[in-house]
N, C-alpha and C positions, 0 to 999 in steps of 0.2 A: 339208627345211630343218633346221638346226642348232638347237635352240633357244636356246643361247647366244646366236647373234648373228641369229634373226629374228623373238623373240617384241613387238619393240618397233613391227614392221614392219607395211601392212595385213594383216587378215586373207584379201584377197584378193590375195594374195601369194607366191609361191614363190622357193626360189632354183633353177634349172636348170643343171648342169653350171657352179656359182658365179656363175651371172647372177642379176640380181634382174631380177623380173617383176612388173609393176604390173599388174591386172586384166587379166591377159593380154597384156600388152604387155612388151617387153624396153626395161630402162629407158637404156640405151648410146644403143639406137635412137632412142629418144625425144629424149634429146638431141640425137643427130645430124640430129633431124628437125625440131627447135624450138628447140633452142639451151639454151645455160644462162645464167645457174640457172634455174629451171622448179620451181613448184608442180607435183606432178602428184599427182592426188587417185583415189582408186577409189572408183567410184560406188558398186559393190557395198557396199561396208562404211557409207559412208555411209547409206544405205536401209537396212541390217540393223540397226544402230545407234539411227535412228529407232523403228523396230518392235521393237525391242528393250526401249526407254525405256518406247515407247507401252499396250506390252503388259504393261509389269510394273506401271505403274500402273491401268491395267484391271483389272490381276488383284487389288491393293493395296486398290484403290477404289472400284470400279465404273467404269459411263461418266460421272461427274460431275468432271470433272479435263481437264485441258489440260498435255500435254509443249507444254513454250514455248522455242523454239532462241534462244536467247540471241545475235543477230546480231551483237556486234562482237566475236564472237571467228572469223568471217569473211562479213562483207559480200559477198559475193559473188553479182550475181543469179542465175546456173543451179545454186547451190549453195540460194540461198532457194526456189528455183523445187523443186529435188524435195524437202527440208521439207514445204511446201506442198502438194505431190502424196502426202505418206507419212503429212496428216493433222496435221500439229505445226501447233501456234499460232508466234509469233514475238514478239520482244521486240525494240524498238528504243529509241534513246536520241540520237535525233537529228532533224532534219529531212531529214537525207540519208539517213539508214538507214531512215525512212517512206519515203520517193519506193523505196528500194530493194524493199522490202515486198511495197508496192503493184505496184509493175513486175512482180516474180515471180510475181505472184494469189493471195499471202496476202489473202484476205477483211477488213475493217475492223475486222468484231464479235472478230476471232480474233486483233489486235493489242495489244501491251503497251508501254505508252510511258513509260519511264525519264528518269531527268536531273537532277542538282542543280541545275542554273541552265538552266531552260528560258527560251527568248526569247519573246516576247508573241508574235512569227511562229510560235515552233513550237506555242504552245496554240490558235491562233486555229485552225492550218490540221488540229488535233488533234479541236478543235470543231466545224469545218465536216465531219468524216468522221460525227460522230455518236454513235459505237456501238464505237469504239474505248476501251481502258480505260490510263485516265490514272492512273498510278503517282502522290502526290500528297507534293514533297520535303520543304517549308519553307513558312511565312508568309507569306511574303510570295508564292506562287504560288498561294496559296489567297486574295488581295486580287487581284491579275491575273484568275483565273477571275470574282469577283466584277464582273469591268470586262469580261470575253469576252462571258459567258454570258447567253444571253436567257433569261427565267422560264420558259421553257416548255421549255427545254433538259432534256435526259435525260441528260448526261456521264455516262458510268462513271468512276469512280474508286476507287482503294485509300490508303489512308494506310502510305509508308511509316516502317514502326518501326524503331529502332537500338537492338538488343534489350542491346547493354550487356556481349556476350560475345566473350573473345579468342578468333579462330579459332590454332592450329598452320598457318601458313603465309609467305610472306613477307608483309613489313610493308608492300611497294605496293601488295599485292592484298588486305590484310583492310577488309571494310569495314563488319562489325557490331558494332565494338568501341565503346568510350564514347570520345567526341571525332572518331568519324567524321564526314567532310564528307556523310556521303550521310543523310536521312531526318530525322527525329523522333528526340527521345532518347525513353526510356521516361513520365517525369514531363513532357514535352511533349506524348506523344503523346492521351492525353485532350482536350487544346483544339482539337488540329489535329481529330480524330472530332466533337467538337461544331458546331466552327466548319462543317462539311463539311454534314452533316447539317441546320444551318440556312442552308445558303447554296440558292437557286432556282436551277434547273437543274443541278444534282450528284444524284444516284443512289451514295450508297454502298455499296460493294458489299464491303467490306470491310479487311484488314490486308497488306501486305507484309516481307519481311523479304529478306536476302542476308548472310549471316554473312562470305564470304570468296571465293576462289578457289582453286583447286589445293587440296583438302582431302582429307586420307586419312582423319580421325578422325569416324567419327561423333556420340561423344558431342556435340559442342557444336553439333547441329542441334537436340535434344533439350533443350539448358541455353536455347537460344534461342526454340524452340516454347514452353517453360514460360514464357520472360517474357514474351509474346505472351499467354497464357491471361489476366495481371492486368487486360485492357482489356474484356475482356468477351467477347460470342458475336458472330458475323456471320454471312453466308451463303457467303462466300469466302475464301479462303486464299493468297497467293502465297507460296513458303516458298523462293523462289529456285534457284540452282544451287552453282554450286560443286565440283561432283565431282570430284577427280583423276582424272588417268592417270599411266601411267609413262613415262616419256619416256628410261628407260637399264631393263639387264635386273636390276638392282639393285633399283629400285622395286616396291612391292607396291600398286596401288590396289585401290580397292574394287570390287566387280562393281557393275555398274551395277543391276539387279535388287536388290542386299542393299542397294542406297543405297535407293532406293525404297522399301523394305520398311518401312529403320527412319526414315525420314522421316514417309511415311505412317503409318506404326504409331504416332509419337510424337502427331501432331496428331488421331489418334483418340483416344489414350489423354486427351494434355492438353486438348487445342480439345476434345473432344468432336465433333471433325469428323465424323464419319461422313458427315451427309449434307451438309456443304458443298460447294462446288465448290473443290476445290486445284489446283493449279497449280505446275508444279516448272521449273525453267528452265536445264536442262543445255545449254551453249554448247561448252565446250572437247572433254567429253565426247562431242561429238555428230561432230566434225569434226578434232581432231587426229591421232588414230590412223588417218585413214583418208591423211593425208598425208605426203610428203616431197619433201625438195626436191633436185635435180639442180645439181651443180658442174664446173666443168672445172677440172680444176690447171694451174696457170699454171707453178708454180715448185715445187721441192722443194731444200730448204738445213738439213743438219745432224737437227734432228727438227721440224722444221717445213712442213707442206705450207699452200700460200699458191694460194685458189682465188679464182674470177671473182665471187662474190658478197659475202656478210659480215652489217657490221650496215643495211647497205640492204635487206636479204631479210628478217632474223631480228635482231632486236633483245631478244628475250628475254635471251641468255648476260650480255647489257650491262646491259640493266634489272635482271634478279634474280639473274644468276651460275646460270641455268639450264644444269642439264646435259643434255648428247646425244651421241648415240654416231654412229657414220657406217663407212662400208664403204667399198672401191673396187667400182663395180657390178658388175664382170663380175672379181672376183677374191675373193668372198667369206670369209672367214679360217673360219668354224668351228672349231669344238674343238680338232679334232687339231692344226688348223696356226693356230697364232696367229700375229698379224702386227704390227709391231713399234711401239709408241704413237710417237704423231705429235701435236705440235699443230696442229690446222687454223685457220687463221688466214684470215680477207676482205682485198680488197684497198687498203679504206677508209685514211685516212689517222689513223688511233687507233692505241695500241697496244694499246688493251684491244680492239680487233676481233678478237676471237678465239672461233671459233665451238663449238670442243670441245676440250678437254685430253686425255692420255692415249689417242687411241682406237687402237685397233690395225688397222695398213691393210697390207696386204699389195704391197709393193713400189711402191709409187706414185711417180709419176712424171707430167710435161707430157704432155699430152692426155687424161690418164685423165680417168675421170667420179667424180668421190664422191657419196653419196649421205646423206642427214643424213633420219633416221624419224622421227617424228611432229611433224613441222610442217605440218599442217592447222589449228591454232590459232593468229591473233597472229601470223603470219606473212606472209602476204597484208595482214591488217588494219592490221599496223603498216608496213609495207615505207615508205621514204623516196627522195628522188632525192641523197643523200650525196652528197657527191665530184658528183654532174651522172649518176648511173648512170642508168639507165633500170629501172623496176619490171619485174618477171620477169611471165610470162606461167601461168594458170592451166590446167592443164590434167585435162580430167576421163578417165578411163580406163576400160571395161568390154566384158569378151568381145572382147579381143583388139582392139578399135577405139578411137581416142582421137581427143579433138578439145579445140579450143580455146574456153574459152570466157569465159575475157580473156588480150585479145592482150598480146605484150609492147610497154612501152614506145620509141618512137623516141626520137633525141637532139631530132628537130625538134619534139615534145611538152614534151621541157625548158623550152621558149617559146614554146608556145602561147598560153601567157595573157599574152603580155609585149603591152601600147601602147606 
C-alpha cells in the first residue's frame, strides 16, 4: 500500500495489484455482490480498536474504569454486539438506542444513559432496568425522577457538568462550552449535586462532562477536568469522548493510547482520581476508521464524477463541510501516478450534495466503484430516505468472508409505515 493514499483506510486493509481489500475481501466484489453504496466495516479493526482503548486505560488506571462506545456514532446491533463481547460498556441517549443495547447483550449495570430532554417514558423504562447509570441533564429531570422513583429505588446517577471550556472544533459538535444546551453550567451544578443527593432513591455516584467531538488538542480535557475539581470528591468520573481521527492524509490525530494517558493523567493529578471509577467514552474513535463506503458512478461530466449515493449515506460534508478523500477501487493512484481531482458529487437534488472536492481518481468513468475511507462514524447513523432513496446496507468483513448484517433498504420500506 501507498501510504499517500491508504493510511486513512482500515488497518485491515491492502491494496492488491490497485484493488482495495477490506478484511480480506475485494471491494469491486463486494459491490457486485450487494450493490451500492454499501457501509462495509472490518471487524478486525473494530476489535483491535476496542482492545486497544481497553487496554490503555488498564494500563493508565487500573481495572476501575469502563471504555464506554458511545453508540450514536453507529447504532448498529452486530456492531453493539462485538463492543459487548470485547468487554466495553455502552452509552445510549435514547429509548431506541436502549432497546438497541439491550438486544446486542450489553448488560444493564454496564449502561450510560444520556439526553437533554429525556421523556417520562425513557426515565421510567430507565428505572425499571435498575442498575443502569442515568447521566442527570437539568431540573427539571431531576423533579421527573422525584415523581418515577419509589424510596427504596437504587438509581445510578451522574450529574452532568458544562465545564465552561471552548473545545477547537466545529461549532455543531462543541458541547462543553458556556451556553451549551447539554448539562449543568458550573454555578448550577452545586444545586443539581445537592438536590440529587436528597432525593430517595438516587445513588450518586458522581460527575459527567463531554467537552466536544472531533478534537485533536488535548489541552482543554485538562482546562475542563480542573473545572470539575471546584465541586468536590466523588467515587466516579465520566470524562466523556471526543477523540479525533483523520479522515484525509493531511490530518494528524492523536493516538488513541496518548489520549488516554493525558486524560487519565489529568483526573489523577486534579480529581485526585486515582482510586475512582472513570469512565471515557470514545464513539467516533471506536468505529470510523474501520469503515468505508462503496459507490457506483453513474455519470462522469467535465471534473465532476456524479455517484449513486450522497447526502442520503453521508451527511457529514453538508453538516460540517467534512473533508474525505475517495479512490476508484480497483484503480488505486499512489504516488507515482496521481489521478486527476474530481469533484464527487450524490445524486440528491442539492447542489451543496457534494461528497468530496479535489480528490484524485484515476480515470473514472460509469460503472466504476469509488470508494470514500473512514465512514464508520455518522454515517449509517445519520443515513436519510432523501429524494425516496432506500438506506444502503451494513456490511461486516473478516478473513476473507463478509456478511450482512443490516440489509439494504427496499422502495416498498419507503411505506411501510404509511395507514
Amino acid at each position: 500500500m501507498a501510504a499517500a493514499t491508504t493510511s486513512v483506510y482500515p488497518d485491515a486493509s491492502e491494496v492488491r495489484d490497485g484493488r482495495l481489500v477490506i478484511g480480506g475481501c475485494d471491494a469491486v466484489e463486494l459491490a457486485r455482490e450487494f450493490g451500492t453504496p454499501a457501509y462495509v466495516m472490518a471487524e478486525d479493526d473494530l476489535r483491535a480498536r476496542a482492545r486497544e482503548l481497553g487496554g490503555a486505560l488498564a494500563a493508565a488506571h487500573g481495572p476501575r474504569g469502563d471504555v464506554v462506545y458511545a453508540s450514536k456514532a453507529l447504532p448498529c446491533t452486530a456492531v453493539l454486539a462485538i463492543f459487548a463481547e470485547e468487554g466495553l460498556a455502552v452509552d445510549v441517549a435514547s429509548a431506541g438506542e436502549l432497546h438497541l443495547a439491550l438486544r446486542a447483550g450489553h448488560v444493564p449495570e454496564r449502561i450510560y444513559v444520556h439526553g437533554n430532554a429525556k421523556s417520562v417514558a425513557e426515565l421510567e423504562a430507565v428505572a425499571a432496568l435498575g442498575v443502569a447509570t442515568l447521566v442527570v441533564d437539568n431540573f427539571d429531570e431531576i423533579d421527573r425522577l422525584a415523581d418515577i422513583l419509589e424510596p427504596s429505588a437504587r438509581q445510578r446517577a451522574m450529574v452532568r457538568v458544562t465545564p465552561g471550556v471552548e473545545a477547537d472544533t466545529h461549532a455543531a459538535v462543541v458541547t462543553g462550552h458556556a451556553g451549551s444546551k447539554f448539562g449543568f453550567a458550573l454555578h448550577e451544578a452545586p444545586e443539581a449535586i445537592a438536590r440529587l443527593r436528597a432525593l430517595a432513591g438516587v445513588e450518586l455516584r458522581g460527575l459527567h462532562m463531554h467537552i466536544g467531538s472531533q478534537l485533536f488538542d488535548l489541552d482543554a480535557y485538562r482546562a475542563a477536568i480542573a473545572a470539575l475539581a471546584s465541586l468536590g470528591d466523588f467515587d466516579a468520573y465520566d470524562l466523556g469522548g471526543g477523540l479525533g481521527v483523520a479522515y484525509t492524509t493531511a490530518q494528524r490525530a492523536p493516538a488513541a493510547a496518548a489520549w488516554v494517558q493525558a486524560v487519565v493523567g489529568a483526573a489523577h493529578e486534579l480529581l485526585g482520581a486515582r482510586h475512582a471509577h472513570l469512565a471515557l467514552e470514545p464513539g467516533r474513535a471506536l468505529v470510523a476508521c474501520a469503515g468505508v463506503t462503496l459507490y457506483g458512478v453513474e455519470s462522469v461530466k467535465r471534473d465532476i464524477v456524479a455517484v449513486d449515493g450522497g447526502m442520503s449515506d453521508n451527511l457529514r460534508p453538508m453538516l460540517y463541510g467534512a473533508p474525505y478523500e475517495a479512490e476508484v477501487a480497483d484503480r488505486f493512484t499512489g504516488d507515482s501516478e496521481p489521478g486527476t481531482p474530481f469533484r464527487l458529487v450524490g445524486k440528491h437534488c442539492e447542489s451543496g450534495d457534494v461528497l468530496a472536492t479535489g480528490v484524485a481518481l484515476r480515470d473514472p468513468r460509469p460503472g466504476d466503484v469509488v470508494v470514500t475511507p473512514v465512514t464508520g462514524a455518522y454515517g449509517h447513523a445519520l443515513a436519510n430516505n432523501y429524494n425516496g432513496v432506500p438506506r444502503p446496507p451494513v456490511i461486516l468483513c473478516a478473513g476473507g468472508g463478509a456478511r450482512v448484517v443490516v440489509r439494504r433498504e427496499t422502495v416498498e420500506d419507503l411505506h411501510a409505515r404509511d395507514v
